[in-house]
C-alpha positions as CSV (number, residue, x, y, z in Angstrom):
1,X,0.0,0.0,0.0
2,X,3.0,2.5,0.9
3,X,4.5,2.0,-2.6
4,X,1.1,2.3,-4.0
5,X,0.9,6.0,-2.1
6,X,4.7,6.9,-3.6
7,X,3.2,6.1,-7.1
8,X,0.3,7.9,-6.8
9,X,1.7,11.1,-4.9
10,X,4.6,11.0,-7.3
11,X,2.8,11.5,-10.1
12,X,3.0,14.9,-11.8
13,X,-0.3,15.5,-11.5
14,X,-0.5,15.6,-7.9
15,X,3.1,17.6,-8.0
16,X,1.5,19.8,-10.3
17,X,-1.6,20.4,-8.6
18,X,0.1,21.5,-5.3
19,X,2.1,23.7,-6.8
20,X,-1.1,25.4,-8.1
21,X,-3.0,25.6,-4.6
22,X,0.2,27.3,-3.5
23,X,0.5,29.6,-6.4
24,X,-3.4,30.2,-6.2
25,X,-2.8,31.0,-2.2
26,X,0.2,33.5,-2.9
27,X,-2.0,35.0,-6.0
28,X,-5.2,35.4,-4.2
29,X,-3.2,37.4,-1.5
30,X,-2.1,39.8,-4.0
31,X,-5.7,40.1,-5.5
32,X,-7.0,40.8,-1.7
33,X,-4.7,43.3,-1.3
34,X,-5.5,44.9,-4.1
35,X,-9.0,45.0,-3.4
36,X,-8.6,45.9,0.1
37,X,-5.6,48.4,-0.6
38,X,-6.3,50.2,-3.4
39,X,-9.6,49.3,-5.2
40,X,-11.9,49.7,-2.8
41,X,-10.6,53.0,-0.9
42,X,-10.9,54.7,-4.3
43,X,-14.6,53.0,-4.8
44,X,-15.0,54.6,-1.4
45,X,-13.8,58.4,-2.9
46,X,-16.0,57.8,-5.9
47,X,-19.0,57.2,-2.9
48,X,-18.2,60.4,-1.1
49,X,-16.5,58.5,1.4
50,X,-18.5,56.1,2.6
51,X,-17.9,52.2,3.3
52,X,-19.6,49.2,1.8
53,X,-18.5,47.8,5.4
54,X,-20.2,49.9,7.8
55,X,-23.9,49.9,5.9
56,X,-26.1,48.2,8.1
57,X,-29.9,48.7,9.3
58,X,-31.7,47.3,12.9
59,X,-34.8,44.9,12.9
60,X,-35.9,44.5,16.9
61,X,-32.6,43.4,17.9
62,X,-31.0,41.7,15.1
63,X,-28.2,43.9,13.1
64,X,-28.3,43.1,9.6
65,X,-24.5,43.8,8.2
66,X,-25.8,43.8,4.7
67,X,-22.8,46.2,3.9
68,X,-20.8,43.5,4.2
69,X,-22.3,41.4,2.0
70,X,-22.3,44.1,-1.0
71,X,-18.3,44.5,0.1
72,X,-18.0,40.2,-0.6
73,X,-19.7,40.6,-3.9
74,X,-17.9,43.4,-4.7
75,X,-14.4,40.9,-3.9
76,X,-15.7,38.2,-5.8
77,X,-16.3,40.3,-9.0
78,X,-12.6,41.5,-8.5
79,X,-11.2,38.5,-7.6
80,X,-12.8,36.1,-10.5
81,X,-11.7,39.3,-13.0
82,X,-8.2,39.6,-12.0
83,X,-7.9,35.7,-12.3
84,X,-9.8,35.2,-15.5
85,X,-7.3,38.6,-16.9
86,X,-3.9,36.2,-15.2
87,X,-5.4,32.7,-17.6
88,X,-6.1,35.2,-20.6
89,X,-2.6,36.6,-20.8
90,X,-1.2,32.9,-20.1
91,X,-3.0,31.5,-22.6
92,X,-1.9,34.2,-25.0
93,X,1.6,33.4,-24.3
94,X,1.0,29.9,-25.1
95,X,-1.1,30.2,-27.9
96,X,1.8,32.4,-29.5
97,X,4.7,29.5,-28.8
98,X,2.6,26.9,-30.4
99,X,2.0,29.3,-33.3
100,X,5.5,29.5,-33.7
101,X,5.8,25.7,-33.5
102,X,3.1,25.6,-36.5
103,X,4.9,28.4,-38.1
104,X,8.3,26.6,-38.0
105,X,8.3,24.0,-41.3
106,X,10.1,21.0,-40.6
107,X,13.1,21.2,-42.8
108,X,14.1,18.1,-44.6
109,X,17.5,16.9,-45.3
110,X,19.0,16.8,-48.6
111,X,19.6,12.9,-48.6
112,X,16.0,12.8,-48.3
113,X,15.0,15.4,-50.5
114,X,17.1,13.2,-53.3
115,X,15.5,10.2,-52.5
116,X,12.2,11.5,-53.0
117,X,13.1,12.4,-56.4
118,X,14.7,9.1,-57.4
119,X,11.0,7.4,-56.6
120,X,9.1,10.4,-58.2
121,X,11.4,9.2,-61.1
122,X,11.1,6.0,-60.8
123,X,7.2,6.0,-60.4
124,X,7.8,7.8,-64.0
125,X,9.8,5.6,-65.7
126,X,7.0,2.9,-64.1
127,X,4.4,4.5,-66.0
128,X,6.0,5.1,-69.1
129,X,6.7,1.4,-69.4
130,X,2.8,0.8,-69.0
131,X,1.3,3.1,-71.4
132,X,4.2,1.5,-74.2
């Protein structure tokens, strides 16, 4: 069962897959603190100053935050943005290598370049013998 585990852990896709959870932890870190350092104090000068945070109203005794919820939406929107604007520009950088795979036209060496001739001549000859 243990070597079974080494196999299984060793594969590159569980390799792979950890080191996106920790990329995804250091990245969502840097999206938070954009949000939270820059994004939304400026959101809050476009509102006159006030907070998403601190809107909140009173039924009997209950205090419903419902400021906070706006500010969550508000850093989801931002947060699935900034990702889906990270996987666009890597998948533009690796659409543009495999175009210059396709681009790239294998180049053939000259022994085999002459061969093909030699059977293109000797299909030739081939069928000039059966039309006589």
């Amino acid at each position: 069962m243990w070597e079974e585990f080494k196999k299984f852990a060793i594969k590159g896709n569980v390799l792979d897959l950890a080191v996106a959870v920790v990329i995804g932890a250091a990245f969502g870190k840097i999206v938070s603190s954009l949000v939270d350092n820059i994004i939304m104090p400026l959101v809050g000068v476009l509102l006159g100053g006030r907070s998403f945070e601190k809107l909140s109203f009173t039924i009997n005794d209950a205090d419903v935050k419902y400021g906070m919820f706006i500010q969550s939406v508000v850093d989801f929107f931002i947060i699935s943005f900034s990702i889906f604007m990270f996987v666009k520009l890597l998948n533009s950088f690796k659409s543009k290598k495999e175009e210059e795979v396709i681009e790239k036209e294998p180049e053939v060496a000259p022994e085999i370049e002459l061969l093909a001739e030699i059977r293109d001549l000797l299909k030739e000859q081939k069928q000039e013998k059966a039309d006589n």
